[in-house]
C-alpha positions as CSV (number, residue, x, y, z in Angstrom):
1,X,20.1,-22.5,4.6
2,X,17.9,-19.8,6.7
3,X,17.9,-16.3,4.8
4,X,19.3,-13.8,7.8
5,X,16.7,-10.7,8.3
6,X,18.6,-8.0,7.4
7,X,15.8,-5.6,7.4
8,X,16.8,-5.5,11.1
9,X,20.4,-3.4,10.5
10,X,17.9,-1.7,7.3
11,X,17.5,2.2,8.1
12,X,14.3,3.4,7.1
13,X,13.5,6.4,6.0
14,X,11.2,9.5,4.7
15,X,10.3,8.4,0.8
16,X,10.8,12.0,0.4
17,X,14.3,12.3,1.1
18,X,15.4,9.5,-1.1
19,X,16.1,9.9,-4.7
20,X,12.6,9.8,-6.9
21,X,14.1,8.6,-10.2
22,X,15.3,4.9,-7.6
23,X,12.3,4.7,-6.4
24,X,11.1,5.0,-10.2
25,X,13.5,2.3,-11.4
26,X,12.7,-0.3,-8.3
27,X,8.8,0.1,-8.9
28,X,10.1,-0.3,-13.2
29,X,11.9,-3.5,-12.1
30,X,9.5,-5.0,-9.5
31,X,6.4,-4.3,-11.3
32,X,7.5,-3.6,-15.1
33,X,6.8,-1.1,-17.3
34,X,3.4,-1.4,-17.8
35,X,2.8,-0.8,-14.0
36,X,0.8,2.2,-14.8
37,X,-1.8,0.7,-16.4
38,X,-3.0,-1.5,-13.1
39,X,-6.0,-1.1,-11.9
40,X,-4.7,0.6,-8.5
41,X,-3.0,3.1,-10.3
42,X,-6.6,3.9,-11.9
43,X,-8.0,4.2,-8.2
44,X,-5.1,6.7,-7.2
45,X,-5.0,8.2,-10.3
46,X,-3.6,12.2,-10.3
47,X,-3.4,12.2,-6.2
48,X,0.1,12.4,-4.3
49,X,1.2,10.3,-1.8
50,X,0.9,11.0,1.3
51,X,4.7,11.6,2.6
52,X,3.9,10.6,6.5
53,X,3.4,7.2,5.6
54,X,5.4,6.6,2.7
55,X,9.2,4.8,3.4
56,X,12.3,3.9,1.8
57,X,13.8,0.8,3.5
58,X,17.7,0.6,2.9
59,X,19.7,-2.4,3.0
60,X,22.8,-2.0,5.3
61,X,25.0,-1.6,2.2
62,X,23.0,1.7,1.6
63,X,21.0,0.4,-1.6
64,X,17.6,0.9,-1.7
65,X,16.1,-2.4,-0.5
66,X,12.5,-1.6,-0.7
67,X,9.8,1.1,-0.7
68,X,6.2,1.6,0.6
69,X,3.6,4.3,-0.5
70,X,0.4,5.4,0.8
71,X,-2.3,7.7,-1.1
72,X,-5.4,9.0,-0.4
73,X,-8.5,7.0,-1.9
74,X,-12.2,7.0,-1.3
75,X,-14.8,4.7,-1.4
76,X,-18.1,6.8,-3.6
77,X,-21.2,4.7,-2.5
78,X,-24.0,4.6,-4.8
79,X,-25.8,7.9,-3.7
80,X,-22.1,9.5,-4.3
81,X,-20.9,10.1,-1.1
82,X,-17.5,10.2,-0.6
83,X,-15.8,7.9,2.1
84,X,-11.9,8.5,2.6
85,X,-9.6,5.5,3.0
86,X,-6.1,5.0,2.7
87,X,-4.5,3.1,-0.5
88,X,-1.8,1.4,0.6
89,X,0.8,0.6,-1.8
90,X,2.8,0.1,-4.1
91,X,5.3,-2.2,-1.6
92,X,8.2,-3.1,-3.6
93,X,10.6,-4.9,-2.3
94,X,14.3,-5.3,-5.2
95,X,14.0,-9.1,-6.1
96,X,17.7,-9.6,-4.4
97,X,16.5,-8.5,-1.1
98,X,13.2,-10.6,-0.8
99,X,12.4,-13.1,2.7
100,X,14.9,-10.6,4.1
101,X,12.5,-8.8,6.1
102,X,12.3,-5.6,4.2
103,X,8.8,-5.6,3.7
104,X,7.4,-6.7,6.8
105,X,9.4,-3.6,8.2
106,X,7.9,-1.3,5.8
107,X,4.2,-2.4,6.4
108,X,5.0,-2.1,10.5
109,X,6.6,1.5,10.0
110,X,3.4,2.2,8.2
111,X,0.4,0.8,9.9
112,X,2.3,2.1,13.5
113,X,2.4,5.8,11.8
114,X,-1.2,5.7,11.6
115,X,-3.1,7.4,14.5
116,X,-5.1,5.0,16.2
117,X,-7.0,8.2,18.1
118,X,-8.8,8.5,14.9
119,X,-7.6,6.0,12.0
120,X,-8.9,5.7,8.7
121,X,-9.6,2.6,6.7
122,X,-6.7,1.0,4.7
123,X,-7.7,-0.7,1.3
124,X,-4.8,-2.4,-0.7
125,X,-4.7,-4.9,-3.6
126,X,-2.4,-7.4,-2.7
127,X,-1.8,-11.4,-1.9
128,X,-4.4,-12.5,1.2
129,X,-1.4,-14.4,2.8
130,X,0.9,-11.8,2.9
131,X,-1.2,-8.9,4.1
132,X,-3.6,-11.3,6.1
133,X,-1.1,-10.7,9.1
134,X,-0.8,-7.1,9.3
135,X,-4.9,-7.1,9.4
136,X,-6.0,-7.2,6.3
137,X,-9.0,-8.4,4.7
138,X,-11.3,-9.2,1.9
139,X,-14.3,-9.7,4.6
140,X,-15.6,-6.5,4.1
141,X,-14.7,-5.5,0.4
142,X,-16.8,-8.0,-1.8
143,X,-19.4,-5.4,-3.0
144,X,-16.6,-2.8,-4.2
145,X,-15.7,-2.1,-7.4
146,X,-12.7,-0.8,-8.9
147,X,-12.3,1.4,-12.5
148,X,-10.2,-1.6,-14.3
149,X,-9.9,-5.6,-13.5
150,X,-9.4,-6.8,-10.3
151,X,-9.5,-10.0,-8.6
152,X,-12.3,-10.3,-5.5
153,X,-9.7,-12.1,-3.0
154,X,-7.2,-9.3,-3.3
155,X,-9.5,-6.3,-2.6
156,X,-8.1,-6.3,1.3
157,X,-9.6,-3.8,4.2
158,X,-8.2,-2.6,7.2
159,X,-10.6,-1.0,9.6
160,X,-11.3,-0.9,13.3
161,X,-14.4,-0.7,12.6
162,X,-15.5,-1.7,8.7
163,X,-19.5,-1.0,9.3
164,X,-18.9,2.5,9.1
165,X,-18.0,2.0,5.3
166,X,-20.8,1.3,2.9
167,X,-21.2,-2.3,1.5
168,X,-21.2,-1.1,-2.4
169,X,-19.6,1.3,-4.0
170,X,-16.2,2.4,-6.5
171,X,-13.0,2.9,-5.4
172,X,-11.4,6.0,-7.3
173,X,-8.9,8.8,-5.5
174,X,-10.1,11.3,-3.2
175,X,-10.1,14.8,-3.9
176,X,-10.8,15.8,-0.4
């Protein structure tokens, strides 16, 4: 039996204008309790997320199917520069609504919101195979570190044009 997409009658919207405490309890049920203790929650640590690219995808029955959150990172290389990216993340789609669709519509609604006059780099930790398509990579990432465990393969980089970001360096939020 083929699972219809129904992320295609899904209205998306603003993350801020959907209730915080679902959002709260669909990251608690996707990712558990203990979700604040990962390693990108360490890199974003005490930074907001940014509300222009940060969605709530519901389903047509108007529960909330899945959200996506972006937050401002940077890359410190070893002489302690700063390098802004964007962490994209946490994408949480409710276990009854996965293959549906819901998070391939979240990802587009965020990668298209980003400016492509003047984008910046997007760094997630995720699954290669499912991020692979939307652009990114671990090519450029294998000399970053991160402030907690991490698996190589799922340090994954977005850029137009990665050279412009050092080779080395920690990831940890950016304070602008």
């Amino acid at each position: 039996m083929v699972t219809p997409n129904l992320a295609d009658a899904a209205t998306l919207m603003p993350l801020a204008d959907h209730d915080p405490l679902g959002v709260e309890a669909l990251l608690d049920l996707v990712f558990g309790n203990g979700r604040h203790e990962r390693t990108a929650y360490a890199i974003r640590q005490g930074t907001d997320y940014l509300p222009a690219l940060s969605y709530a995808a519901l389903a047509p029955d108007g529960t909330l199917a899945g959200t996506i959150q972006a937050f401002p990172v940077a890359l410190t290389d070893d002489a302690g520069r700063d390098h802004p990216l964007i962490m994209v993340g946490p994408v949480a789609v409710h276990p009854d609504r996965r293959d549906q669709g819901f998070g391939r519509a979240l990802m587009a609604a965020q990668t298209s919101a980003i400016d492509p006059r003047a984008p910046l780099p997007q760094m997630l930790i995720g699954d290669p195979a499912y991020y692979n398509p939307f652009g990114f990579h671990a090519d450029y990432t294998a000399g970053w570190r991160c402030p907690g465990p991490w698996e190589a393969h799922r340090l994954l980089l977005r850029a137009s044009n990665p050279a412009v970001l050092p080779a080395t360096g920690i990831l940890g939020p950016w304070r602008g």
